[in-house]
mmCIF entry with sequence, helices, sheets and N, C-alpha, C, O atoms, coordinates in Angstrom:
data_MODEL
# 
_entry.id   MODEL 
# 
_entity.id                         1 
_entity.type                       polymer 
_entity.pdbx_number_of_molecules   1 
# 
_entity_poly.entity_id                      1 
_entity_poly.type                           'polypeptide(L)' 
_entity_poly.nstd_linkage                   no 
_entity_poly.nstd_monomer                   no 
_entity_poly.pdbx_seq_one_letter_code       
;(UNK)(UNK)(UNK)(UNK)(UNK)(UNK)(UNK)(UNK)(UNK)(UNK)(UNK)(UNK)(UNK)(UNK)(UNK)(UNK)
(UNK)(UNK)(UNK)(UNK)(UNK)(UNK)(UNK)(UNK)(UNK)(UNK)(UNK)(UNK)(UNK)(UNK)(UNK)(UNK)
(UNK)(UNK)(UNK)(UNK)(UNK)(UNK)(UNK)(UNK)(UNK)(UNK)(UNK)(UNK)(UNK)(UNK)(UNK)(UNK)
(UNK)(UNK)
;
_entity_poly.pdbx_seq_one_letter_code_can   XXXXXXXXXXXXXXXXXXXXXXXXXXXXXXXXXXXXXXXXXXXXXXXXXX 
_entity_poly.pdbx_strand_id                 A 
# 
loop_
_entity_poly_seq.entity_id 
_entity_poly_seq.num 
_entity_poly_seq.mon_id 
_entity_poly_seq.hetero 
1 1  UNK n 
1 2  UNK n 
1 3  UNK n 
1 4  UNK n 
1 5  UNK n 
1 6  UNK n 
1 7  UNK n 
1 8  UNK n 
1 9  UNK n 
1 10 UNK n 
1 11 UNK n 
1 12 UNK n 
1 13 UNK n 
1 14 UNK n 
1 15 UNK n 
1 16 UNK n 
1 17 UNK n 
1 18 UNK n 
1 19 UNK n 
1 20 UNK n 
1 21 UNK n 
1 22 UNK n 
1 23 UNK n 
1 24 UNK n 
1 25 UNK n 
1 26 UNK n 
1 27 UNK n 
1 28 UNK n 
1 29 UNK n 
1 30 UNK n 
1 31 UNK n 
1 32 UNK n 
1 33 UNK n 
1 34 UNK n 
1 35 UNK n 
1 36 UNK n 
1 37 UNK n 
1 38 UNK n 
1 39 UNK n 
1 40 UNK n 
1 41 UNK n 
1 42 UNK n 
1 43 UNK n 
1 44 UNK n 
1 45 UNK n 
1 46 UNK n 
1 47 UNK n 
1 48 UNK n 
1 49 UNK n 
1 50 UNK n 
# 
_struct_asym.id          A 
_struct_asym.entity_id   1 
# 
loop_
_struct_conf.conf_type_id 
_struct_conf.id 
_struct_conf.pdbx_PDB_helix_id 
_struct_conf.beg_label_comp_id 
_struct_conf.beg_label_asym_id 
_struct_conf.beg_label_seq_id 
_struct_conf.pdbx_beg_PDB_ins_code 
_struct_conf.end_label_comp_id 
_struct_conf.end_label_asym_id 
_struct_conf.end_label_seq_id 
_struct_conf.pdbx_end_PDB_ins_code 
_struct_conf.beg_auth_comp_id 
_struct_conf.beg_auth_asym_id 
_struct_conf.beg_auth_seq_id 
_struct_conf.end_auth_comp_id 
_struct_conf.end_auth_asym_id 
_struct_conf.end_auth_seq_id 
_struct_conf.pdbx_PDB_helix_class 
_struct_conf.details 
_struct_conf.pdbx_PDB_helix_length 
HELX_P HELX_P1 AA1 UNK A 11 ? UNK A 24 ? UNK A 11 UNK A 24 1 ? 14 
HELX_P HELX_P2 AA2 UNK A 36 ? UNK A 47 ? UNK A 36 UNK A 47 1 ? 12 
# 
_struct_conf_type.id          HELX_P 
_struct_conf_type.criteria    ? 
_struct_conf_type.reference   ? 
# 
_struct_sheet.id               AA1 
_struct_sheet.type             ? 
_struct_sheet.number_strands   2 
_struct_sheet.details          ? 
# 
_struct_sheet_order.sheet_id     AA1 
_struct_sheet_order.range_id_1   1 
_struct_sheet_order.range_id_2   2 
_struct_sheet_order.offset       ? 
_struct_sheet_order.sense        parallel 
# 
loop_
_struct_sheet_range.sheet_id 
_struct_sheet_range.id 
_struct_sheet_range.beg_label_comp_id 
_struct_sheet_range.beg_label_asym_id 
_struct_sheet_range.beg_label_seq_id 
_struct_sheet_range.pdbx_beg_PDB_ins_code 
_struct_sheet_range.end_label_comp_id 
_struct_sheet_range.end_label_asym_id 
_struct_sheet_range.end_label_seq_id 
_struct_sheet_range.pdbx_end_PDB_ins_code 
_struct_sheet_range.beg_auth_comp_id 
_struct_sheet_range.beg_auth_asym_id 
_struct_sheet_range.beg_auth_seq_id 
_struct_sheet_range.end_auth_comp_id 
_struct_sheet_range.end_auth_asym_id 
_struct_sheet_range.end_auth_seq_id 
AA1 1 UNK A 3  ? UNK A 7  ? UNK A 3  UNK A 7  
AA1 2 UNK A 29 ? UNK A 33 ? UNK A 29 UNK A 33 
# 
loop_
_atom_site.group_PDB 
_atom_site.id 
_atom_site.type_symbol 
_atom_site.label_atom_id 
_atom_site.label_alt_id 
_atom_site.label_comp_id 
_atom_site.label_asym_id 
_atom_site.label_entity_id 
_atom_site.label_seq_id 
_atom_site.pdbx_PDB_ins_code 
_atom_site.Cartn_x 
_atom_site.Cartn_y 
_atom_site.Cartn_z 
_atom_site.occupancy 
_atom_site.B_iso_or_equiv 
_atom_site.pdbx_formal_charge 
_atom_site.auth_seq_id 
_atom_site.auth_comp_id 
_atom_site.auth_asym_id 
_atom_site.auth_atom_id 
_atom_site.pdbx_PDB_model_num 
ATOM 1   N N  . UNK A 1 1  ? 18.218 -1.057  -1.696  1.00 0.00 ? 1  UNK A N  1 
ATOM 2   C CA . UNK A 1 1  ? 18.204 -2.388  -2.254  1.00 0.00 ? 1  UNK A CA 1 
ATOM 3   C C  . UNK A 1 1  ? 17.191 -2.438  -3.390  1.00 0.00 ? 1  UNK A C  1 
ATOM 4   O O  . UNK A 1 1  ? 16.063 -1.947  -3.332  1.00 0.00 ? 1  UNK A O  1 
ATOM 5   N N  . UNK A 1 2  ? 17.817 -3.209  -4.630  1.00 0.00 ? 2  UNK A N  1 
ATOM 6   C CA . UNK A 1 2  ? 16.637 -2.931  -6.080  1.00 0.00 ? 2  UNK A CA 1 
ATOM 7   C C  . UNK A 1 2  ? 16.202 -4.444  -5.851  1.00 0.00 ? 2  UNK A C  1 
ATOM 8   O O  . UNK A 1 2  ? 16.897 -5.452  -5.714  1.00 0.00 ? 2  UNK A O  1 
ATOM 9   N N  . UNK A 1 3  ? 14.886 -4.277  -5.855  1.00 0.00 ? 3  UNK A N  1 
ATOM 10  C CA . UNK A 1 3  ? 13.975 -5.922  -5.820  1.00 0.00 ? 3  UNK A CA 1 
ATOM 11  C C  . UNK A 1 3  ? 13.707 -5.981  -7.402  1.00 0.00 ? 3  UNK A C  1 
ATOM 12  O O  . UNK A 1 3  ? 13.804 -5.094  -8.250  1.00 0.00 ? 3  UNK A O  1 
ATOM 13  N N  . UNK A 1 4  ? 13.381 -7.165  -7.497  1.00 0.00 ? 4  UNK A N  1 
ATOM 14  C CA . UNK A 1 4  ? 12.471 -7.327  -8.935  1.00 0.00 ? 4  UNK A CA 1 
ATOM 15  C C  . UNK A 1 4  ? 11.325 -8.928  -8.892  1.00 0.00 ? 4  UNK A C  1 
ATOM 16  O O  . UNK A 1 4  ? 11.510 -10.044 -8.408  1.00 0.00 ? 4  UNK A O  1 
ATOM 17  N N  . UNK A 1 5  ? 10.823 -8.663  -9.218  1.00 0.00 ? 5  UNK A N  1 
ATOM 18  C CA . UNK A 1 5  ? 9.501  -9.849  -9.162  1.00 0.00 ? 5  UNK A CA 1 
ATOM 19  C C  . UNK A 1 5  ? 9.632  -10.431 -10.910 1.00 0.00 ? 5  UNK A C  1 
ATOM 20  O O  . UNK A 1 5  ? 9.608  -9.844  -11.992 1.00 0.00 ? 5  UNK A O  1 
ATOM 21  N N  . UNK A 1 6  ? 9.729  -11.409 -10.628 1.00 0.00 ? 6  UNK A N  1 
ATOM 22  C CA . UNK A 1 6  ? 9.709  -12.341 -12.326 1.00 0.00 ? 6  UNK A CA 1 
ATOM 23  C C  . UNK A 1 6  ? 8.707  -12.856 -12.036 1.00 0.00 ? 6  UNK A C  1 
ATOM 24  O O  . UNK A 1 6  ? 8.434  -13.240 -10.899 1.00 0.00 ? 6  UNK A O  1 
ATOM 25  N N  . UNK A 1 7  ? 7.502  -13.013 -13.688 1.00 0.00 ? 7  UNK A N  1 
ATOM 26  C CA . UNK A 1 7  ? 6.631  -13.456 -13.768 1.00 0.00 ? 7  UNK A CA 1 
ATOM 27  C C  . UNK A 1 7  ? 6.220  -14.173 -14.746 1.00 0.00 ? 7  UNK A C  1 
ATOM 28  O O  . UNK A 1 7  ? 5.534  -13.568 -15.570 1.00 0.00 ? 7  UNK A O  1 
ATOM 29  N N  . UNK A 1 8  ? 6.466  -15.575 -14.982 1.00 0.00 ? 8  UNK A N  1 
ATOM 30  C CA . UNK A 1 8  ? 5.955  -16.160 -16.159 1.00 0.00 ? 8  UNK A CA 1 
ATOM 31  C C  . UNK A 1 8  ? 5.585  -17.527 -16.165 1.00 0.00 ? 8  UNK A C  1 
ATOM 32  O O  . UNK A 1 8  ? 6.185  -18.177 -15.308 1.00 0.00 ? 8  UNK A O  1 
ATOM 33  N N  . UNK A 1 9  ? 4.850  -18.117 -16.803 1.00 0.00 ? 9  UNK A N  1 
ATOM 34  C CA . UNK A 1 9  ? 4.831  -19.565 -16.771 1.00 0.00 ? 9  UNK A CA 1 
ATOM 35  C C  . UNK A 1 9  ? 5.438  -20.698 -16.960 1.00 0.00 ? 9  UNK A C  1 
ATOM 36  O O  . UNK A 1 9  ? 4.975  -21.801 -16.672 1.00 0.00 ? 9  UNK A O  1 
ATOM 37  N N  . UNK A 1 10 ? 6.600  -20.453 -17.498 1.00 0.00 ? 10 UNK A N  1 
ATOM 38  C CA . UNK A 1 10 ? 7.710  -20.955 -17.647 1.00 0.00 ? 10 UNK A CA 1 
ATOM 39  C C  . UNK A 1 10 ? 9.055  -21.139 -16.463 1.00 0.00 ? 10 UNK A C  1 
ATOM 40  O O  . UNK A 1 10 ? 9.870  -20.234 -16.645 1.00 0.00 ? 10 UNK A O  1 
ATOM 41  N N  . UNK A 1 11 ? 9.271  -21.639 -15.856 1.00 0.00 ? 11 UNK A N  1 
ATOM 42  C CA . UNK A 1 11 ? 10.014 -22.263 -14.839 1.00 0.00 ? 11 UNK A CA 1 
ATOM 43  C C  . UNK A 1 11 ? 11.514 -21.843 -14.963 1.00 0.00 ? 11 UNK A C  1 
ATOM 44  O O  . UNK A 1 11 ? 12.176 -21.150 -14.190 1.00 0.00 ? 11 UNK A O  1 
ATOM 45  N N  . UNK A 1 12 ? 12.006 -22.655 -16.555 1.00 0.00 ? 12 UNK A N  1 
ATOM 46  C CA . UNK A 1 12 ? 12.925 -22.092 -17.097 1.00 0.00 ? 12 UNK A CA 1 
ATOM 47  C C  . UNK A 1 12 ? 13.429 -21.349 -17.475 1.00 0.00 ? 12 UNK A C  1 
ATOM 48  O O  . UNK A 1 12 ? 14.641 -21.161 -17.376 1.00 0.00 ? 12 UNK A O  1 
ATOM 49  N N  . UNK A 1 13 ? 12.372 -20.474 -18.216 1.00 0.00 ? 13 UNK A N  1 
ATOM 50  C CA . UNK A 1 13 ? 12.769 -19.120 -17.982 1.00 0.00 ? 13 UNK A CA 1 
ATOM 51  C C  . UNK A 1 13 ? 12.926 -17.872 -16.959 1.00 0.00 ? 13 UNK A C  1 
ATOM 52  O O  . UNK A 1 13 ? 13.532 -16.810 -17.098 1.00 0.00 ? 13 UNK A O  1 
ATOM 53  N N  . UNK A 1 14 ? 12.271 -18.310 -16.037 1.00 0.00 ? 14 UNK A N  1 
ATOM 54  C CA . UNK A 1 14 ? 12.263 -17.648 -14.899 1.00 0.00 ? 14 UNK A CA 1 
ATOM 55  C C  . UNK A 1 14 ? 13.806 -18.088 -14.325 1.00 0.00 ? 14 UNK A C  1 
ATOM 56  O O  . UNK A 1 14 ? 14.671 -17.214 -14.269 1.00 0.00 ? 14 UNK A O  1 
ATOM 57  N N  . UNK A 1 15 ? 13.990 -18.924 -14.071 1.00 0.00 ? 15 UNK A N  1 
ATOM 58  C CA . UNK A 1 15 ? 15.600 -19.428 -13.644 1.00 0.00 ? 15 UNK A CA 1 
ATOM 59  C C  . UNK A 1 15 ? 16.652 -19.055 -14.420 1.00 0.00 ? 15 UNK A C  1 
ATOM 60  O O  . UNK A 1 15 ? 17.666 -18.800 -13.771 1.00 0.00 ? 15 UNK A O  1 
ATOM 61  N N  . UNK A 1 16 ? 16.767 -18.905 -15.975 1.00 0.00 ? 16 UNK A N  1 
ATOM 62  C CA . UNK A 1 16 ? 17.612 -18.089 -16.689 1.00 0.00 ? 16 UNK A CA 1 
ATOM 63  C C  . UNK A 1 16 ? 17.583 -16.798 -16.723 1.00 0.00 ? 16 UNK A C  1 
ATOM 64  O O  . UNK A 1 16 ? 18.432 -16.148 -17.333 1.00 0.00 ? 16 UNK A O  1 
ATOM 65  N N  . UNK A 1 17 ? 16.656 -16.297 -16.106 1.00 0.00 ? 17 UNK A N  1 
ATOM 66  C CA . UNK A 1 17 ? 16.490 -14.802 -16.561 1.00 0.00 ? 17 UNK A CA 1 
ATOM 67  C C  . UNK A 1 17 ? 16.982 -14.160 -14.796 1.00 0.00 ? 17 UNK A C  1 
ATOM 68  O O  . UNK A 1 17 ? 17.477 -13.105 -14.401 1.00 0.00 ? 17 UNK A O  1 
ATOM 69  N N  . UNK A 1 18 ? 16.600 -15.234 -14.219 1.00 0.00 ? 18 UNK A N  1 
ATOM 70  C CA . UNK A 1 18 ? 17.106 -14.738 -12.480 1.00 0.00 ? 18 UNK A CA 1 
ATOM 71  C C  . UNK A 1 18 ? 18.737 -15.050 -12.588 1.00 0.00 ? 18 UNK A C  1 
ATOM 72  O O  . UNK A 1 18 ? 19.448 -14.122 -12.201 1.00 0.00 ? 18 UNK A O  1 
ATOM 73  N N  . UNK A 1 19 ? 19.202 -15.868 -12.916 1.00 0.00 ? 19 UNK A N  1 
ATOM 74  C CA . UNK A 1 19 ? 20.741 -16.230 -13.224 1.00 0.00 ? 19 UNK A CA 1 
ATOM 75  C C  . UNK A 1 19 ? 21.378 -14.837 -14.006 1.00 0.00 ? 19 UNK A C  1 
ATOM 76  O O  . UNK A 1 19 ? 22.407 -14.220 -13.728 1.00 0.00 ? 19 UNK A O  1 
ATOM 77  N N  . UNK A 1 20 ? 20.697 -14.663 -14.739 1.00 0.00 ? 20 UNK A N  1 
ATOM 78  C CA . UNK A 1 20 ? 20.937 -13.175 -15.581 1.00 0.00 ? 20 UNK A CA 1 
ATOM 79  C C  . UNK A 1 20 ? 21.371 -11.820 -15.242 1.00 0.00 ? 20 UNK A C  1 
ATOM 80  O O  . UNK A 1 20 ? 22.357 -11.114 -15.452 1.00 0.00 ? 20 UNK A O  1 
ATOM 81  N N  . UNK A 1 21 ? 20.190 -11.730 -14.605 1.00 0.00 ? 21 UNK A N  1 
ATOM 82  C CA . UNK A 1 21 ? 20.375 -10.877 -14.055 1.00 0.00 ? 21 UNK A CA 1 
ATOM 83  C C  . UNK A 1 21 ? 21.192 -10.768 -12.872 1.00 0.00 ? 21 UNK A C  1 
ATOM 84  O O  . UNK A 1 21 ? 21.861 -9.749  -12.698 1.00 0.00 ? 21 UNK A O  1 
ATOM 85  N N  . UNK A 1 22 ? 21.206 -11.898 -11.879 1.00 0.00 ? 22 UNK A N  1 
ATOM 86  C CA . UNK A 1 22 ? 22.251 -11.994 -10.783 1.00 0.00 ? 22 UNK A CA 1 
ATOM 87  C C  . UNK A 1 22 ? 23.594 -11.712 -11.416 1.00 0.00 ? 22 UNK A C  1 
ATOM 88  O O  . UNK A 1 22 ? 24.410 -11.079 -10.746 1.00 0.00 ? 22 UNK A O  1 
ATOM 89  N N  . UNK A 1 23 ? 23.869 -12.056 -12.463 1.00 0.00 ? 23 UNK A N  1 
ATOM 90  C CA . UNK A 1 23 ? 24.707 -12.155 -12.965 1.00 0.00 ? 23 UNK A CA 1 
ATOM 91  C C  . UNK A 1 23 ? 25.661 -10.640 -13.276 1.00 0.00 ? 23 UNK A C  1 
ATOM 92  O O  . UNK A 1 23 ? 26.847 -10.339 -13.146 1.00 0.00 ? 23 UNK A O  1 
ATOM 93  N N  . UNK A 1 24 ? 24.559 -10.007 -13.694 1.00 0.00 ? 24 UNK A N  1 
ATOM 94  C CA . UNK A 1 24 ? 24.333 -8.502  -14.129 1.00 0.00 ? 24 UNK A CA 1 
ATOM 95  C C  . UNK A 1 24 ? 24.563 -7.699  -13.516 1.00 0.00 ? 24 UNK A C  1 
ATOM 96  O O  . UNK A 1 24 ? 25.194 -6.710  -13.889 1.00 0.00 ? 24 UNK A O  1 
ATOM 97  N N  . UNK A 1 25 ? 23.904 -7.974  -11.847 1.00 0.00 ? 25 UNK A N  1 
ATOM 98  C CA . UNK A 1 25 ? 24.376 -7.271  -11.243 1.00 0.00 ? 25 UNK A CA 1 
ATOM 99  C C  . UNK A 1 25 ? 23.320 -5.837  -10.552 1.00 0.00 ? 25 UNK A C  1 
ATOM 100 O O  . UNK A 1 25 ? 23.601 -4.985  -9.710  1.00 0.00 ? 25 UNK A O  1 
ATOM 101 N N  . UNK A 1 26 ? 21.797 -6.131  -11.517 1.00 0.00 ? 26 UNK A N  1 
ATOM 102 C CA . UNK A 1 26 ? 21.593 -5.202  -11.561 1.00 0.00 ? 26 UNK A CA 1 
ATOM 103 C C  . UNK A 1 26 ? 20.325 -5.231  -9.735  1.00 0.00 ? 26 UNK A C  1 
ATOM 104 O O  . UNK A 1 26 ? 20.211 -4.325  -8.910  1.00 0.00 ? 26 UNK A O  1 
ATOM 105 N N  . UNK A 1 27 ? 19.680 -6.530  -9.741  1.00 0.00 ? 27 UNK A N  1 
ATOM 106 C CA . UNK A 1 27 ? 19.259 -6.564  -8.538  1.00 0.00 ? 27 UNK A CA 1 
ATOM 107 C C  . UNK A 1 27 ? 20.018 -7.026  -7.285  1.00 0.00 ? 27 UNK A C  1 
ATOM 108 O O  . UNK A 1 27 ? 21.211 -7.309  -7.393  1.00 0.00 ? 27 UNK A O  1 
ATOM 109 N N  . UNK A 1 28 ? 19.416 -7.113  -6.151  1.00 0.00 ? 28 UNK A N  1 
ATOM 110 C CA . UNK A 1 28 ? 19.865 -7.541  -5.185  1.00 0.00 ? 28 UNK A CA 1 
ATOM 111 C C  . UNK A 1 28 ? 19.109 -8.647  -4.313  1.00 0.00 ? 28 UNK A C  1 
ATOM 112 O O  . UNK A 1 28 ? 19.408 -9.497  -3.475  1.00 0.00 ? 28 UNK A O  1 
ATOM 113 N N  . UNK A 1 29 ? 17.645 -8.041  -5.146  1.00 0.00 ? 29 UNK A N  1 
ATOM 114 C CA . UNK A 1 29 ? 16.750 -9.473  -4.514  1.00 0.00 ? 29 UNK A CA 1 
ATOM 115 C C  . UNK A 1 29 ? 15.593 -9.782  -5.336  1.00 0.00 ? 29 UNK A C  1 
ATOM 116 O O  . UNK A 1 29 ? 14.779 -8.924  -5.675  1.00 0.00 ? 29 UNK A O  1 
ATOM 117 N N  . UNK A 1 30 ? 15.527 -10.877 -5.620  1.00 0.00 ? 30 UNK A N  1 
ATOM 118 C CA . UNK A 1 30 ? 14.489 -11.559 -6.981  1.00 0.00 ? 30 UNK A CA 1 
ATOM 119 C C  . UNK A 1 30 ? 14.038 -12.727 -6.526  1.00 0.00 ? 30 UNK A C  1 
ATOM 120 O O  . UNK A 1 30 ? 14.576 -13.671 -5.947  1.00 0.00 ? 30 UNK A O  1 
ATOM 121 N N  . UNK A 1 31 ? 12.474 -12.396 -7.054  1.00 0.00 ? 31 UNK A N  1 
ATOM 122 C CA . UNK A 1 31 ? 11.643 -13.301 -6.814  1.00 0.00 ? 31 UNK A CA 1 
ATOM 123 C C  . UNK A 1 31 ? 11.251 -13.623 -7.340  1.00 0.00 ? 31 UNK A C  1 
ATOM 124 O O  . UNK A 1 31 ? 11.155 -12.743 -8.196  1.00 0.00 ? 31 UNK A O  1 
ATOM 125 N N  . UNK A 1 32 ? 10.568 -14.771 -7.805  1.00 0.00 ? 32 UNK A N  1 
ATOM 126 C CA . UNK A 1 32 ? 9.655  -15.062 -9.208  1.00 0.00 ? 32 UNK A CA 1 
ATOM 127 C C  . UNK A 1 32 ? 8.181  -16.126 -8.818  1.00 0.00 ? 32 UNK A C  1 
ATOM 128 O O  . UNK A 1 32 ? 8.099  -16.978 -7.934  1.00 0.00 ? 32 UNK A O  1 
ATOM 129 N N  . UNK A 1 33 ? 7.280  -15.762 -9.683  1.00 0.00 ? 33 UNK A N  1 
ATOM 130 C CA . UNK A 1 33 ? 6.235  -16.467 -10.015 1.00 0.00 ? 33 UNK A CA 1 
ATOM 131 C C  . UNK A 1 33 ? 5.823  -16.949 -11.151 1.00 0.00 ? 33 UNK A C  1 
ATOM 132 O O  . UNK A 1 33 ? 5.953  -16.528 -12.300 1.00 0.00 ? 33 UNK A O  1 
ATOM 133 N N  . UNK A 1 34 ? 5.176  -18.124 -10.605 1.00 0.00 ? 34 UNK A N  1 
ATOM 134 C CA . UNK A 1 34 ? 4.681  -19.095 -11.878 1.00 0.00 ? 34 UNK A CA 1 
ATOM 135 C C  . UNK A 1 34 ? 2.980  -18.292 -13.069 1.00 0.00 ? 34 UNK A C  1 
ATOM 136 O O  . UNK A 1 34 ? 2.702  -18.551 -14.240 1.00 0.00 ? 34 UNK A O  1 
ATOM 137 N N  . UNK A 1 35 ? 2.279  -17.382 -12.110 1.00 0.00 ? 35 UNK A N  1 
ATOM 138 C CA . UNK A 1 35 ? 1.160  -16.855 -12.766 1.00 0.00 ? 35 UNK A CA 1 
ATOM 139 C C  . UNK A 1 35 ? 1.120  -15.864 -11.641 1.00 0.00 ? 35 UNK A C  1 
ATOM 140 O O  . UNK A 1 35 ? 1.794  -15.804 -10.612 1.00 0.00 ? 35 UNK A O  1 
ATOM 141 N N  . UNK A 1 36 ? -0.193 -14.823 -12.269 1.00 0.00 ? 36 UNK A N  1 
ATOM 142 C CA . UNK A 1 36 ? -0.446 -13.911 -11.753 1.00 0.00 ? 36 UNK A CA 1 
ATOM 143 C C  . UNK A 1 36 ? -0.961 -14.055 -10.203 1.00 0.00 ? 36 UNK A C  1 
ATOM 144 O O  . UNK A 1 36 ? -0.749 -13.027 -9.559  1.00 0.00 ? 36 UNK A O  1 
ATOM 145 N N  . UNK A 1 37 ? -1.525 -14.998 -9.545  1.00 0.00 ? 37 UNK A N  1 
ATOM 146 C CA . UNK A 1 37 ? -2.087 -15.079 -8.323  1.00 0.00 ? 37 UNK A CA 1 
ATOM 147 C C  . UNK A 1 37 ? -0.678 -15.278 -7.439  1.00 0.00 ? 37 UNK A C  1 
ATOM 148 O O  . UNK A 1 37 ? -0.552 -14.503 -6.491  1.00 0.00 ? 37 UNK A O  1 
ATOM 149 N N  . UNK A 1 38 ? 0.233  -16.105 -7.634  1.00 0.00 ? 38 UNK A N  1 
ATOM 150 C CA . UNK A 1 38 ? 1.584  -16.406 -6.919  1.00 0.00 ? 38 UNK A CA 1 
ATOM 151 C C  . UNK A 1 38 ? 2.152  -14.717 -7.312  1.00 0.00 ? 38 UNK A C  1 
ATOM 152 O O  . UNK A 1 38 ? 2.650  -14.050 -6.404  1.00 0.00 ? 38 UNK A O  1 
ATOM 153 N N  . UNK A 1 39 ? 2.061  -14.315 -8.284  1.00 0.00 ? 39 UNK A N  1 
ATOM 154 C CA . UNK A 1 39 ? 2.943  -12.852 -8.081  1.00 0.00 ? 39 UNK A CA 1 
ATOM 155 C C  . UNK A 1 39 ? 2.374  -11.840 -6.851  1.00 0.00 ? 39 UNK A C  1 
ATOM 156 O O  . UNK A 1 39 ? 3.146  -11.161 -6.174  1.00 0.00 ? 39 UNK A O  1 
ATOM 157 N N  . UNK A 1 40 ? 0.731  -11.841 -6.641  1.00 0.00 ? 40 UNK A N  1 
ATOM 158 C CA . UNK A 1 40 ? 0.021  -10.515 -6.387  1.00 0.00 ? 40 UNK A CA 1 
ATOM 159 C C  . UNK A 1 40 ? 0.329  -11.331 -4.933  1.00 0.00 ? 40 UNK A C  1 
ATOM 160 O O  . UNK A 1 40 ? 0.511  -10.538 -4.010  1.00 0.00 ? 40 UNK A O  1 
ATOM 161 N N  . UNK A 1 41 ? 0.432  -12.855 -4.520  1.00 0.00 ? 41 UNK A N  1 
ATOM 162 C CA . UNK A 1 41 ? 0.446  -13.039 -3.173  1.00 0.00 ? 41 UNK A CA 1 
ATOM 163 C C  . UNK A 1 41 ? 2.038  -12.769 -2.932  1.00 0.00 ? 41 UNK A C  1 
ATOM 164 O O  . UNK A 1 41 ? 2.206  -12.394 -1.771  1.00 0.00 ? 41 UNK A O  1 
ATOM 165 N N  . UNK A 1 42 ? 3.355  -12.849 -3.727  1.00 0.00 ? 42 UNK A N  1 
ATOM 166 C CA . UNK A 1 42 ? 4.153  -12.616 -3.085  1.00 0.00 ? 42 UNK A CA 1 
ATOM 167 C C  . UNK A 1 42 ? 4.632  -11.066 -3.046  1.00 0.00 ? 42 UNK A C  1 
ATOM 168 O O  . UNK A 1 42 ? 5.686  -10.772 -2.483  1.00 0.00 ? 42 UNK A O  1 
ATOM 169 N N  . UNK A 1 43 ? 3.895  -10.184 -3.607  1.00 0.00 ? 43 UNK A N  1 
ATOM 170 C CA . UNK A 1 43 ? 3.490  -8.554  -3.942  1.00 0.00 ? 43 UNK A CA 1 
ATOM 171 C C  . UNK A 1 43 ? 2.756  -8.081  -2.284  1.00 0.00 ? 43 UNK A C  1 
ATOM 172 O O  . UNK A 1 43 ? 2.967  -7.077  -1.604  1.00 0.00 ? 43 UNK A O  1 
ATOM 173 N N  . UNK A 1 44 ? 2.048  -9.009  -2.090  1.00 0.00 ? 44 UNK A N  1 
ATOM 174 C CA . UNK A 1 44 ? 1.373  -8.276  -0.814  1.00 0.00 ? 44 UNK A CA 1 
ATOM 175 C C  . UNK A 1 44 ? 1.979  -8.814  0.465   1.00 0.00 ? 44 UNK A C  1 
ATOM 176 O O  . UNK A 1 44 ? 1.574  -8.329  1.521   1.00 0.00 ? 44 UNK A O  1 
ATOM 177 N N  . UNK A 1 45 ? 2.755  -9.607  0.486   1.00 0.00 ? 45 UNK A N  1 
ATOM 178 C CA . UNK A 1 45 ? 3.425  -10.522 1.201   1.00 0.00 ? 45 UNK A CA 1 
ATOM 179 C C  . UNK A 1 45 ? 4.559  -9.788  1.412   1.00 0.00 ? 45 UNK A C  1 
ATOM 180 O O  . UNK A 1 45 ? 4.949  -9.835  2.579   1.00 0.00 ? 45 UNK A O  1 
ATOM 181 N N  . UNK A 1 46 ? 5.368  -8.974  0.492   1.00 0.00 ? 46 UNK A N  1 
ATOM 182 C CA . UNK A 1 46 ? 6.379  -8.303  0.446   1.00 0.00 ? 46 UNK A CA 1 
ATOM 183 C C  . UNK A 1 46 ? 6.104  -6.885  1.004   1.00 0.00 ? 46 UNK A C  1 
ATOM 184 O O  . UNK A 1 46 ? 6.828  -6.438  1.894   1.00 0.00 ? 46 UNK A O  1 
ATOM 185 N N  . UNK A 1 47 ? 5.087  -6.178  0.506   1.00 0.00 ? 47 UNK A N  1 
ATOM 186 C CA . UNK A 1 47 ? 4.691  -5.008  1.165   1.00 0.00 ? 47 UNK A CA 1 
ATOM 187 C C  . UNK A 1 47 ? 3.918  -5.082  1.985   1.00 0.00 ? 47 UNK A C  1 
ATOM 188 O O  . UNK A 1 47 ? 3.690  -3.898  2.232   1.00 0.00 ? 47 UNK A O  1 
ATOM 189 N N  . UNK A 1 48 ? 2.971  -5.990  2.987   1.00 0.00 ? 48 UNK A N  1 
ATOM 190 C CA . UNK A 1 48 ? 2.760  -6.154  4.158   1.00 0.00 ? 48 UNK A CA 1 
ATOM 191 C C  . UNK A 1 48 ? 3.842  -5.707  5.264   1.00 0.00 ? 48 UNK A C  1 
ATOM 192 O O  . UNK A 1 48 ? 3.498  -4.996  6.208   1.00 0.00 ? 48 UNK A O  1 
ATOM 193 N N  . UNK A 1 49 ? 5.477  -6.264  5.067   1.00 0.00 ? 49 UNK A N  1 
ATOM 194 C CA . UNK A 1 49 ? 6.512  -6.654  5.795   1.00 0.00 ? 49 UNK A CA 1 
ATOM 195 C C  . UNK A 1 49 ? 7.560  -5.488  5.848   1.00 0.00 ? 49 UNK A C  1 
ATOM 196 O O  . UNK A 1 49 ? 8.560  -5.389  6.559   1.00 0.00 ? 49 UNK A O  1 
ATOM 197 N N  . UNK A 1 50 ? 6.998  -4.537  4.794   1.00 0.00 ? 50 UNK A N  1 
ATOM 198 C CA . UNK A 1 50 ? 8.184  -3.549  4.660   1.00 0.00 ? 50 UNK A CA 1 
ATOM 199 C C  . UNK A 1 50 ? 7.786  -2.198  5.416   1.00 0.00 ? 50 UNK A C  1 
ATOM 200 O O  . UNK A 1 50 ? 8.575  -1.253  5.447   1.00 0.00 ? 50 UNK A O  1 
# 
């Protein structure tokens, strides 16, 4: 399974670029954050579990 983590401050772009890529085909599971502290907590949150 290909993950990918989106990261930007922008809301909207994070939602077009996840649509995108769903779209694409190329992940299977995407997550996104608003700044760097929401990325590194859902980064350790993710590899805690795996």
């Amino acid at each position: 399974m290909k993950s990918i983590l989106l990261v930007d401050d922008d809301s909207i772009s994070n939602f077009l670029n996840t649509k995108t890529l769903e779209r694409m085909g190329f992940v299977n599971d995407i997550h996104t954050a608003l700044n760097g502290k929401q990325a590194i907590d859902l980064f350790n949150e993710y590899y805690i579990w795996c």
